[in-house]
C-alpha positions, 0 to 999 in steps of 0.5 A, a space after each residue: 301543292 299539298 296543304 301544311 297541316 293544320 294545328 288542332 284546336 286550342 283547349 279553350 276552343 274545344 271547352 268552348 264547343 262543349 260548352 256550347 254544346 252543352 245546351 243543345 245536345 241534338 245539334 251536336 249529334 247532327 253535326 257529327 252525323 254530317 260529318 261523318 256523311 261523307 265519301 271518306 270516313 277517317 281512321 281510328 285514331 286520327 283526329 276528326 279535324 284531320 279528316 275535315 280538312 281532307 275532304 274539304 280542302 284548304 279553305 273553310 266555310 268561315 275562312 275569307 277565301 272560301 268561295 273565292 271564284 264564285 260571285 257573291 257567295 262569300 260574305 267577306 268579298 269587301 276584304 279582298 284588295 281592290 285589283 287597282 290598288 293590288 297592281 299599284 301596291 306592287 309596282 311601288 315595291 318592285 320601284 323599291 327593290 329597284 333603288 340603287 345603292 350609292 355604295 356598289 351601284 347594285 339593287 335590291 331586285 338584281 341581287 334576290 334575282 342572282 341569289 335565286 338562279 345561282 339557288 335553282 342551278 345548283 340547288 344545295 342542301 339546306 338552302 335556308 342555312 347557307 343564304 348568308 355565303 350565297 349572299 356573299 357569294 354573289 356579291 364577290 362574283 359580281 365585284 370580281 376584278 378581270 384578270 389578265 396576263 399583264 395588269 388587272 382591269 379595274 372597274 370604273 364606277 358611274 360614281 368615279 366616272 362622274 367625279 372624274 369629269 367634275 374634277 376639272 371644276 375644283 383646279 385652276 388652269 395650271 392644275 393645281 387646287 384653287 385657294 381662297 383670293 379676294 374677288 373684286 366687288 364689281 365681279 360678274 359672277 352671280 351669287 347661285 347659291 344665295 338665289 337657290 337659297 331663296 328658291 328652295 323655300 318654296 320647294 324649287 331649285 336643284 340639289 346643292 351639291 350640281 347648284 355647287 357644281 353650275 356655280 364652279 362652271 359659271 366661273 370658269 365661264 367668266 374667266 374664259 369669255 370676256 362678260 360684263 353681266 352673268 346669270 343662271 337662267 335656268 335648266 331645260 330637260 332633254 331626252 338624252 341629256 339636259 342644258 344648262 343655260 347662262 345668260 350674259 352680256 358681253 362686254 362693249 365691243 367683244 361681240 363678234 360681228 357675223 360675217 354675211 354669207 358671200 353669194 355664189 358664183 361661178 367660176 368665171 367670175 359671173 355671178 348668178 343673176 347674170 348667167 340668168 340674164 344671159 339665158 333669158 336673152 337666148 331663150 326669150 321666142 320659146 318660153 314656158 310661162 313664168 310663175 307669178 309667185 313672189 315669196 314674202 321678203 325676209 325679216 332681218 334679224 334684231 342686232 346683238 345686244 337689242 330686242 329679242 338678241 339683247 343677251 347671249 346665252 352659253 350652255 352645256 350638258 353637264 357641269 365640267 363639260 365645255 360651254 358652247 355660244 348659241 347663235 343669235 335667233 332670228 323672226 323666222 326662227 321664232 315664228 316657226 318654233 310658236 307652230 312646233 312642239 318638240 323634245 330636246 335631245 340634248 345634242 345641239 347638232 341634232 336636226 329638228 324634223 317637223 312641219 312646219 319645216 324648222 329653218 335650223 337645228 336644235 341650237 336654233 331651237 333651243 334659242 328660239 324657246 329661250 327668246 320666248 320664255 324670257 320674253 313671257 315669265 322674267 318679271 321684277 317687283 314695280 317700281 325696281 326699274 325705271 325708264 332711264 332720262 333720255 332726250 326728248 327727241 330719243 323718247 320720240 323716235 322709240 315711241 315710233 318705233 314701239 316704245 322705249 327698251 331701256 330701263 335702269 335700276 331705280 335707288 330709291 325702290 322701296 321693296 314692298 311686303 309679302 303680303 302686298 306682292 302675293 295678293 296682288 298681281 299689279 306688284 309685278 311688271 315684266 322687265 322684258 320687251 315682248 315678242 311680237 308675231 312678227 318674230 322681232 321685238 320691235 316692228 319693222 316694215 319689210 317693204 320700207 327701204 332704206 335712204 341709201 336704196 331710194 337715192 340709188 332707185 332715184 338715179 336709175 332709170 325705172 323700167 315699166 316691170 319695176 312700175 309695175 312691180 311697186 304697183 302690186 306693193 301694199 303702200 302700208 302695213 298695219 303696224 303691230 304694238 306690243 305691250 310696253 315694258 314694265 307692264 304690270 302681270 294683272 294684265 297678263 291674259 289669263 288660261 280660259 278659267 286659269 290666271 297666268 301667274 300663281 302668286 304665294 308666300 314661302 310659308 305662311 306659319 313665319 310670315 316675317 320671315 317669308 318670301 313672294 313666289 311667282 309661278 308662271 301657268 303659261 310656262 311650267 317651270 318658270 319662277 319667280 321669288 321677290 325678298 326685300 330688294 333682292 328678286 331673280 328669275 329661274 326655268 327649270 322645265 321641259 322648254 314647252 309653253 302650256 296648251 288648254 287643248 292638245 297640240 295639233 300639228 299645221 296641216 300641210 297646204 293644199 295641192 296646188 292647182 294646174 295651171 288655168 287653160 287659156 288661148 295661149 296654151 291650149 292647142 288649136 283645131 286645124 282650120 279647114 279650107 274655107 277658112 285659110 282661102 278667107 284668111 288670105 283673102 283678108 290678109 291680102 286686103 289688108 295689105 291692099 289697103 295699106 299700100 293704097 295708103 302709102 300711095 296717097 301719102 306720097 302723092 300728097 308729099 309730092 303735092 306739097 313739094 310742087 307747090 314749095 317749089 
């Protein structure tokens, strides 16, 4: 592409020239014969910078780009942008021109890219003058409704559209809009906007308008579900779309009990194990070898309203969208959900593909993560809760079972400062029972049988396969303790050289008018904040616990070995003759000696009668 011509010198450059020249006249004539050395010499007439430049081009000796490709010949290399910085600089403008307009849902970037192809195809003359109506143009074109023979197709903005689905938020049941009416002071709609007040001192929470939005869901949600306590627990990101988690506790009661699931029969009416029994009878002379394998017996879940199911949780994708109960978690579920790490979709029918196998869907999953980070991160000032007066024989018997799961809110806290509960960690105690590696709260023995079944087991007659059964039962298992609740964070276990909590105040420029917040390092994305009497707990993350070192998936066991060769499977040789004429001949010795035994004892049997009689 051909150079613009350049400007001649300012007379002030020019003077200066000759001024300079002035003092030394024979460097002046050097010049000019340089400059008039080359191969092209200029015309009469044409100025001696026009000729300069044709010869040697666009970029002069004293330019910064001279010598751009040639390494360490330019004296201006440290003004060239560093490459890094060049690429990052226009990756920023390009996310730029990307933004969206709240207006027309439109870009910047799509906008100048229409406007240069509608340009290059029909190339009009003078461009410059006429980009203001190329502009418009566009824009008209792209929000040009589609005609039809009988009725327009209006365009659906993604901002309508939202709006129509949150439309539902704002009406009652009947349709119409809702007016102000007097709650009852023991309602158990929680109050989100005063907490994501409090949070977003510190930087967190959403924006007020979904805080708004989840508060209207709540509502509804209330006034659907019968619910004694209600609580925003917090948001976890997915790939396609996000939960929005409630906590709550259902009233007494309400909870619906789950049916167990019926064993399978047949059509006859027989259940399976006898069909089993049958066969075995028929099949007893020509069986293969029974395996000896015994699967571990299953852990029974925790019942609703305990352990690791105390609360029930509800969540939907978006606000406005319906709430969906997720089911109660189960040890299996959780152990295995500690060995995985996966993304949420957002679809709670969606299969969780891993291994180990996950005994569930993404419903399960998401339970099971949500049991562990309650478990881990919700924590309350010390003193708020205390142990509720129970009879000594109650305390007895949980302190058997690992300690006691019921606490009660303490009258006379008195709220610690700011100050206090961000210097020291003991300020805080968790609230919530751990979950043991056993996958409960509360351990239990799962060889241990109930009254019922040992009465059952006295009064059946016990065959040797049962004894011998009992016999390869461990006699006891090393019981698992967990911490007891309200445990200070102080001795929490730390991350190698990390603490596990983050404790800091809001602000430290108003330190009167600050507030404690917490921030777990084992879960990123669970908070805490603590004002006066007032504290709460909230998540709002990818649902993923924090790994020092990346995570390596478990292996798959090893191949199971054939099974071990012995006499009873391995074929024999024929035997030659010598061997069969001398197995007869001691089988027939054998059979010899036992009839010579017979005889002797009804010899003597007669003796003994003779000697009666």
């Amino acid at each position: 592409m051909a150079e613009p011509p350049r400007e001649p010198p300012s007379p002030a450059v020019a003077q200066d020239g000759q001024e300079q020249g002035k003092d030394n006249p024979q460097e002046l004539d050097q010049d000019q014969d340089q400059r008039e050395s080359g191969s092209q010499r200029h015309a009469p007439g044409q100025a001696p910078y026009r000729a300069y430049e044709h010869r040697h081009g666009p970029y002069q000796p004293h330019e910064p780009g001279y010598g751009l490709y040639q390494p360490g010949f330019s004296p201006y290399d440290d003004e060239i942008p560093d490459p890094e910085s060049r690429t990052l600089a226009v990756e920023n403008a390009k996310a730029y021109l990307l933004k969206s307009s709240t207006t027309s849902g439109l870009n910047l970037y799509d906008h100048l890219a229409n406007m240069l192809t509608k340009i290059l195809d029909e190339k009009p003359t003078n461009a410059v003058d006429i980009i203001e109506n190329i502009s418009k143009d566009v824009k008209r074109a792209q929000f040009q409704k589609k005609m039809d023979t009988l009725r327009d197709e209006h365009e659906i903005l993604p901002t309508f559209e939202a709006a129509e689905k949150r439309k539902a938020l704002f009406l009652k049941g009947n349709g119409e809009a809702d007016e102000l009416e007097e709650e009852p002071e023991d309602t158990p709609l929680p109050n989100v906007m005063e907490t994501a007040f409090y949070f977003e001192q510190a930087g967190i929470g959403l924006s007020k308008d979904e805080t708004y939005h989840i508060f209207l869901a709540l509502k509804n949600l209330i006034n659907v579900q019968p619910i004694q306590t209600c609580r925003f627990w917090g948001k976890i990101l997915g790939l396609e779309m996000n939960y929005i988690i409630a906590e709550v506790q259902c009233q007494e009661g309400e909870e619906e009990e789950e049916t167990e699931e019926e064993e399978p029969t047949e059509e006859g009416g027989k259940e399976v194990d006898e069909i089993e029994d049958e066969d075995d009878e028929k099949e007893k002379e020509d069986k293969p070898p029974e395996s000896t394998y015994k699967p571990p017996p299953v852990i029974p879940k925790e019942e609703n309203g305990t352990g690791a199911n105390k609360y029930v949780y509800f969540v939907c994708n978006e606000p406005g969208t319906p709430w969906v109960k997720l089911p109660p978690v189960t040890p299996a579920q959780i152990v295995c959900a500690r060995k995985i790490k996966k993304f949420f979709t957002g679809r709670l029918d969606a299969p969780v593909v891993s291994f180990p196998p996950f005994p569930g869907n993404e419903a399960n999953y998401l339970r099971a993560q949500i049991a562990r980070i309650s478990a881990g991160t919700q924590i309350s000032p010390i003193g708020f809760y205390q142990f509720a007066e129970e009879e000594e024989e109650e305390e007895e018997e949980e302190e058997e079972e690992g300690g006691r799961g019921t606490y009660e809110e303490n009258p006379d806290f008195q709220p610690l400062s700011v100050a206090e509960m961000v210097d020291s960690l003991s300020t805080w105690v968790h609230h919530t029972q751990s979950i043991l590696q056993q996958g409960r709260c509360v351990w239990l023995n799962p060889f241990k049988k109930s009254e019922g079944e040992e009465e059952e087991e006295e009064e059946e007659d016990n065959d040797d396969e049962d004894e011998e059964e009992k016999a390869e039962e461990p006699e006891a298992l090393q019981q698992e303790i967990g911490p007891p609740l309200l445990t200070p964070l102080s001795e929490d276990e730390g991350i190698q050289n990390i603490p596990a909590w983050t404790a800091q105040a809001s602000t430290n420029l108003i330190p009167q008018h600050a507030v404690a917040i917490l921030q777990s390092n084992w879960w990123p994305g669970a908070y805490a904040f603590a004002s006066g009497r007032k504290f709460d707990n909230i998540y709002f993350g990818w649902g993923h616990k924090y790994s020092p070192e990346n995570h390596t998936p478990a292996l798959p066991l090893p191949v199971q070995a054939e099974y071990p060769s012995g006499p009873e499977v391995t074929e024999t040789r024929d035997p030659t003759l010598e061997e069969e004429l001398a197995f007869k001949a001691s089988k027939e010795a054998v059979l010899d000696e036992a009839e010579e035994e017979e005889d002797e004892e009804d010899a003597e049997e007669d003796d003994e009668e003779a000697d009666n009689d």
